[in-house]
C-alpha positions in Angstrom: -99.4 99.4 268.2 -101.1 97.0 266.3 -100.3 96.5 262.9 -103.2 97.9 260.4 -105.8 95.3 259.1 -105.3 97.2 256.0 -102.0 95.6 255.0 -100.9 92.7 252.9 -99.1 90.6 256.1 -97.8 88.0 254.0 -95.8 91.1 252.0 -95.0 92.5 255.5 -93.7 89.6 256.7 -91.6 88.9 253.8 -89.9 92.3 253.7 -89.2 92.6 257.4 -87.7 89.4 257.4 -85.5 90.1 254.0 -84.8 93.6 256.2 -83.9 91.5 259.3 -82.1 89.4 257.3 -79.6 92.4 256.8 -78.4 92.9 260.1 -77.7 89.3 260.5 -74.6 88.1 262.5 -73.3 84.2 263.1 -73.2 84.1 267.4 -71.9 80.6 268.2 -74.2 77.9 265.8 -77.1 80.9 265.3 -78.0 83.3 263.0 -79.1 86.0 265.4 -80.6 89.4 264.0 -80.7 92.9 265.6 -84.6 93.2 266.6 -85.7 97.0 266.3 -88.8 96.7 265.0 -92.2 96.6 266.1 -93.2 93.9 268.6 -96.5 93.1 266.8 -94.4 92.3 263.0 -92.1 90.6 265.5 -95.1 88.5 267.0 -95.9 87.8 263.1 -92.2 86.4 261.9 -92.6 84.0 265.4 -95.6 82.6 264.3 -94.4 81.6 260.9 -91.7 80.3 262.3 -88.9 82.3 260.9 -87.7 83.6 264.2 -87.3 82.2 267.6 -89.1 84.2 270.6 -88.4 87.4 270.3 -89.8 88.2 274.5 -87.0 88.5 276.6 -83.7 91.2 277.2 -81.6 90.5 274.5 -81.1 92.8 271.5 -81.4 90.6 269.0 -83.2 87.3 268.4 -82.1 84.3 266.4 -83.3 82.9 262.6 -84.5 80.0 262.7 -82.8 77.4 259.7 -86.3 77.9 257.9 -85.8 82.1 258.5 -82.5 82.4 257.6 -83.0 80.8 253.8 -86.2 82.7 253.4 -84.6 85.9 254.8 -82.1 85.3 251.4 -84.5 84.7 249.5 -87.3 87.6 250.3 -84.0 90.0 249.8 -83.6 88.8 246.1 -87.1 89.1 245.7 -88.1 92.2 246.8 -84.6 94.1 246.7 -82.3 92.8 244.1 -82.2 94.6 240.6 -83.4 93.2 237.9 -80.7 92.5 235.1 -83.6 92.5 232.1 -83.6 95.1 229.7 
């Protein structure tokens, strides 16, 4: 399904990343992540660059160096408490 026009991708992107970045796993020398969500938002964390190519068998796909920091960093962001009063 493609994903509505609607929608702020660049704030879709971030969280589904930050979300991805959840399930992550060290497998050898990569960050790999389980990939159950949809292949369009998939498609969109490829093009950015945060992920490698999602097409194929396997489970889960691998962050790339640039995914794995912002993955970190979009969790903080959009997840983490804030500690002001």
């Amino acid at each position: 399904m493609p994903l509505p026009e609607d929608l702020d991708q660049d704030k879709l992107a971030e969280v589904a990343l930050a979300l991805l970045g959840l399930t992550a796993h060290r497998f050898h020398t990569q960050t790999r992540v389980w990939k159950g969500m949809d292949w369009d938002l998939l498609a969109v964390l490829h093009e950015r660059g945060w992920i490698e190519d999602p097409v194929g068998k396997a489970k889960s796909v691998a962050l790339t160096e640039e995914g794995e920091r912002l993955s970190a960093e979009f969790i903080e962001r959009h997840f983490n408490r804030s500690t002001k009063a």
